[in-house]
N, C-alpha and C positions, 0 to 999 in steps of 0.2 A: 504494500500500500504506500509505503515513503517512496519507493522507489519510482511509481505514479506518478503520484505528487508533486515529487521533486523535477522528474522529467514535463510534468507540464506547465512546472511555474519558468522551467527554463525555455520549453518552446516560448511561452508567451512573453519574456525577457526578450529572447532573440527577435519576435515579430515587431514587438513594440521598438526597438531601437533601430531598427531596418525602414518601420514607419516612421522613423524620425529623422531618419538619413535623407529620404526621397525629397531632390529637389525639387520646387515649381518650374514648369515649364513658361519659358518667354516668350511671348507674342509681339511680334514685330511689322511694320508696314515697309512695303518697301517697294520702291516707286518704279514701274516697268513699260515705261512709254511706248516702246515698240511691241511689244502685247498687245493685240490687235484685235482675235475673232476669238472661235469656241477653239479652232484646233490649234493655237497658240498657248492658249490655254490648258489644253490636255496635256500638251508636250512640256510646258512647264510641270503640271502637276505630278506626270508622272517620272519625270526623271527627279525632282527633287524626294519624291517618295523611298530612293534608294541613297538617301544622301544620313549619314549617321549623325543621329540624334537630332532630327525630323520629324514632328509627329503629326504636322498636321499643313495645308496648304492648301489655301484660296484661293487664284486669281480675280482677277475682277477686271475683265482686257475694254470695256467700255468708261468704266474711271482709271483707268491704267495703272492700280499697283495690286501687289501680292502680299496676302496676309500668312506668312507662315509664325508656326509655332514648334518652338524650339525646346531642347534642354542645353543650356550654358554650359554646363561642365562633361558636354559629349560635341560642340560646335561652335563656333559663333556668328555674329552675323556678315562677317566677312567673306567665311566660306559660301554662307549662305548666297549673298550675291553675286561669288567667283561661279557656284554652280550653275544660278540661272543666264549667267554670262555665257559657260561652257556650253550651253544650250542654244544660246543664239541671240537675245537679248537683252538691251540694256536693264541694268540695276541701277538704281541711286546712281554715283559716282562712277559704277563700272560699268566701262565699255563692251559689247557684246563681241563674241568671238569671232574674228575675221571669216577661218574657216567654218565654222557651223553655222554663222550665219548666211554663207552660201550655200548651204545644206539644204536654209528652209523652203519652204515649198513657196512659189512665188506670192502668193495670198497673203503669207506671213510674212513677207518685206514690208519694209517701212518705203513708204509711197516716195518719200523725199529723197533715199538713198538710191 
């Protein structure tokens, strides 16, 4: 019977301080001007889907930015941007990749470029 007890008061030790470890995750806006239709869209969502410590992503290609939600101590928001760069379009500050963005399908050009 201690032998129970004791193993249950230490599971619930370990669960409680593992719930106390767990970061929030951060939610970020982040402005994607060349984000343009639904299938700019897609393509951002789904390639950032495989980006570590990512858990969630919005675009919105009609008000032009992407609401992703992060964990900080698995990312940051730099990568964050470098990825949807790798993809083909602009971020905030960052410029979209030469070659991927000749990649995109012409629909997904930006009209001025």
């Amino acid at each position: 019977m201690k032998k129970g007890l004791l193993l249950f008061v230490l599971a619930l030790g370990i669960s409680l301080v593992s719930l106390a470890q767990q970061k929030k995750p951060i939610t970020v806006k982040v402005q994607t001007p060349t984000a343009q239709c639904e299938e700019c869209k897609l393509r951002i969502e789904e390639y950032l889907k495989f980006e570590e410590g990512v858990t969630k992503v919005v675009v919105y290609p009609r008000s032009k930015y992407t609401m992703v939600t992060y964990f900080a101590d698995r990312t940051n928001i730099e990568n964050i941007k470098a990825a949807i760069a790798n993809v083909g379009y602009d971020a905030d500050d960052v410029t979209a990749n030469e070659d991927a963005y000749k990649k995109l399908p012409k629909t997904c050009k930006h009209p001025k470029k």
